[in-house]
C-alpha distance (Angstrom), angle and dihedral (degrees) to the residues before:
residue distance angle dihedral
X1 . . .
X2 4.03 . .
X3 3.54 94.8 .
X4 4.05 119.0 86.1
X5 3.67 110.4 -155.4
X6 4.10 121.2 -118.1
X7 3.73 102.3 -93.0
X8 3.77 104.8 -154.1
X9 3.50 115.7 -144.2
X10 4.02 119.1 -44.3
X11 3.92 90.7 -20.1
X12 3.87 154.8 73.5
X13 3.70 126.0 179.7
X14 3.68 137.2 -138.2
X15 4.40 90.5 -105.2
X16 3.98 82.3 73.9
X17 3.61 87.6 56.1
X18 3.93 94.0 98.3
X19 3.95 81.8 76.4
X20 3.88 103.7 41.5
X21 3.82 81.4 161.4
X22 3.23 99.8 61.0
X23 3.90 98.0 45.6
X24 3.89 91.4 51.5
X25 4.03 81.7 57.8
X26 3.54 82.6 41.9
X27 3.78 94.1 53.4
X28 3.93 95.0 43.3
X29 3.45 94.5 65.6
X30 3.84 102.0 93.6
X31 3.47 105.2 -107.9
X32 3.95 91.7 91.7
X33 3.46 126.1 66.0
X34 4.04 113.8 -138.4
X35 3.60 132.1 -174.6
X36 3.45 118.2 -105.0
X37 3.95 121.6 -159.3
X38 3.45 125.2 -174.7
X39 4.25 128.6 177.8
X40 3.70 112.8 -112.1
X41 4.20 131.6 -143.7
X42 4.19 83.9 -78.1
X43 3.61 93.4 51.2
X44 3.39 93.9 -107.8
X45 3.79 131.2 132.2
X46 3.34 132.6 -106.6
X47 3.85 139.8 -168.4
X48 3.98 146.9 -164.1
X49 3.18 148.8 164.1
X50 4.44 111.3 -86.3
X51 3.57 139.5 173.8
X52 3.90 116.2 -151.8
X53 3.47 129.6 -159.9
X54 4.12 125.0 -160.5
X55 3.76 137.9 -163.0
X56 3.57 123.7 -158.5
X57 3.67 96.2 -73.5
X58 3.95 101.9 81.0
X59 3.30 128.4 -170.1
X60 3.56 81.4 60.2
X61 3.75 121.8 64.3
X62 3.81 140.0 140.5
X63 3.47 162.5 -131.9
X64 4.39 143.5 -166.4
X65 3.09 133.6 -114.5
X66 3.77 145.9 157.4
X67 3.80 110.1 -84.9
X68 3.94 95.0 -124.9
X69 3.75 97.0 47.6
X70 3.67 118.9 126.5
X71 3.50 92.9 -115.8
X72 3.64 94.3 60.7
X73 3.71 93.7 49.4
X74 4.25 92.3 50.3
X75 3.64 93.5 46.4
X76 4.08 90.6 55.9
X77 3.76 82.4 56.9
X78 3.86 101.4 35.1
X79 3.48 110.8 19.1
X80 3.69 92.4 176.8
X81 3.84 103.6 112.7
X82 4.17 137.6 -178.0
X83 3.78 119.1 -153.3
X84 4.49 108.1 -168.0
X85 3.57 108.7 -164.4
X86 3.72 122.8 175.6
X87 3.93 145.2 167.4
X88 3.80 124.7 -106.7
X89 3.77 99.1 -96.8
X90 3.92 92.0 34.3
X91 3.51 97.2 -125.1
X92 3.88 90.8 136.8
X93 4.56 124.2 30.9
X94 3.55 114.3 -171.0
X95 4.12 114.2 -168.6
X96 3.89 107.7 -167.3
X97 3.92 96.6 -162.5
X98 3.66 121.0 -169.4
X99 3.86 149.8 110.5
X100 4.24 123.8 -65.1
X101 3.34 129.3 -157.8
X102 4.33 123.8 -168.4
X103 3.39 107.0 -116.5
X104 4.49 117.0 -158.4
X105 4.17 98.4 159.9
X106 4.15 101.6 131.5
X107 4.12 84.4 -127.7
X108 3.82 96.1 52.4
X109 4.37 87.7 47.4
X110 3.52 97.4 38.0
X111 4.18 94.6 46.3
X112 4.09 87.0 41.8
X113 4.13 95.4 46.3
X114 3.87 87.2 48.1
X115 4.00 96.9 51.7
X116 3.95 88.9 47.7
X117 3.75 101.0 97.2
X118 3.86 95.8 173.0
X119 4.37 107.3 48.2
X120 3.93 95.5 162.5
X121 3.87 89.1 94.4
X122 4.61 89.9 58.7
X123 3.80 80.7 93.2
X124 4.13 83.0 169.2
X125 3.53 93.5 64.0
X126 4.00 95.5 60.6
X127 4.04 82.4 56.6
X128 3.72 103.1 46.5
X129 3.71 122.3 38.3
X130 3.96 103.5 -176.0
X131 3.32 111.2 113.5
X132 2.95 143.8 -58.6
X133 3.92 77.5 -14.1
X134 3.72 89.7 -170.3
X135 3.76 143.8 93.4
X136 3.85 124.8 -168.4
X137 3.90 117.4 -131.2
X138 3.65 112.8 -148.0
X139 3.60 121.8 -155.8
X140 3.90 121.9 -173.1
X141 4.21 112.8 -163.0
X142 3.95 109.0 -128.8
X143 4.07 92.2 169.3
X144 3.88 136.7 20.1
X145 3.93 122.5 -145.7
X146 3.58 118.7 -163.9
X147 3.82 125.4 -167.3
X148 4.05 133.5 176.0
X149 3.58 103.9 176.5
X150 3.76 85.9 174.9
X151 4.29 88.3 64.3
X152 3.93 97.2 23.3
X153 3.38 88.6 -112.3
X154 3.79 123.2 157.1
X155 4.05 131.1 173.1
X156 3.81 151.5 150.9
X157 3.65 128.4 -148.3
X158 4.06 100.8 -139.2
X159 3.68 124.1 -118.1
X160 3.76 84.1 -112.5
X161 3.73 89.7 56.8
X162 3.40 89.3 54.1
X163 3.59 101.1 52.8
X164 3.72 90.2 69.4
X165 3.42 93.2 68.1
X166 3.51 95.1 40.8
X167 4.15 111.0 108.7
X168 3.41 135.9 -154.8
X169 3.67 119.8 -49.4
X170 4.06 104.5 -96.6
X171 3.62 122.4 -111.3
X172 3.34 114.1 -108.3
């Protein structure tokens, strides 16, 4: 399960299925957008429009954002998070759930801002220009939920599953 299929373009298909850990990777990457939902100060969710970005230590991965969104505010009170990604014809949904944490170390930014080959989608940073007038989010997968309405299809990768491909703990 090491190997992350070749996503071609903005999609992925339910034949890749047979690795669903390797097209999560695949998906984290930052040429797919996801949706990210978060639970706001009424306990109720919200979503938007994200684009993640992952290094070789998957189940973690990450994304910007300006440090006085909303989102960063509800995660430090609910860190629980759902990521929905999907293909164009929706033949295959993958929710990544797990917990986030805002990240603001200088290491963490600088190492995220360098991998991010594609920065026209930081919309916040053409409105604020303090420095470094962005945070990183964080998210680390605890389960996998797999859905192909298409072939009434339905599964989760286990916690358990996951912890195989967790790495080492960073060093922070």
């Amino acid at each position: 399960m090491n190997n992350a299929p070749t996503l071609e373009n903005d999609s992925f298909d339910i034949e890749d299925s047979d690795d669903i850990i390797g097209v999560a990777k695949g998906l984290v990457d930052g040429r797919h957008f996801g949706v990210l939902s978060t639970i706001n100060q009424d306990g109720k969710p919200e979503v938007r429009w994200m684009s993640t970005l992952s290094f070789d230590d998957f189940p973690r991965f990450y994304t910007l954002t300006h440090p006085h969104s909303r989102k960063v505010e509800q995660i430090k009170h609910h860190p629980s998070v759902n990521w929905m990604f999907s293909n164009h014809n929706l033949s295959l949904i993958l929710n990544l759930i797990g917990r986030a944490r805002v990240l603001t170390d200088t290491p963490t930014l600088k190492r995220v801002w360098q991998k991010i080959e594609d920065k026209s989608h930081a919309y916040f940073l053409k409105q604020y220009a303090k420095a470094p007038g962005f945070v990183v989010i964080e998210t680390t997968v605890e389960v996998i939920e797999c859905t192909s309405p298409c072939n009434a299809l339905h599964f989760t990768v286990s916690p358990e599953l996951l912890a195989h491909a967790h790495p080492s703990p960073p060093n922070a």
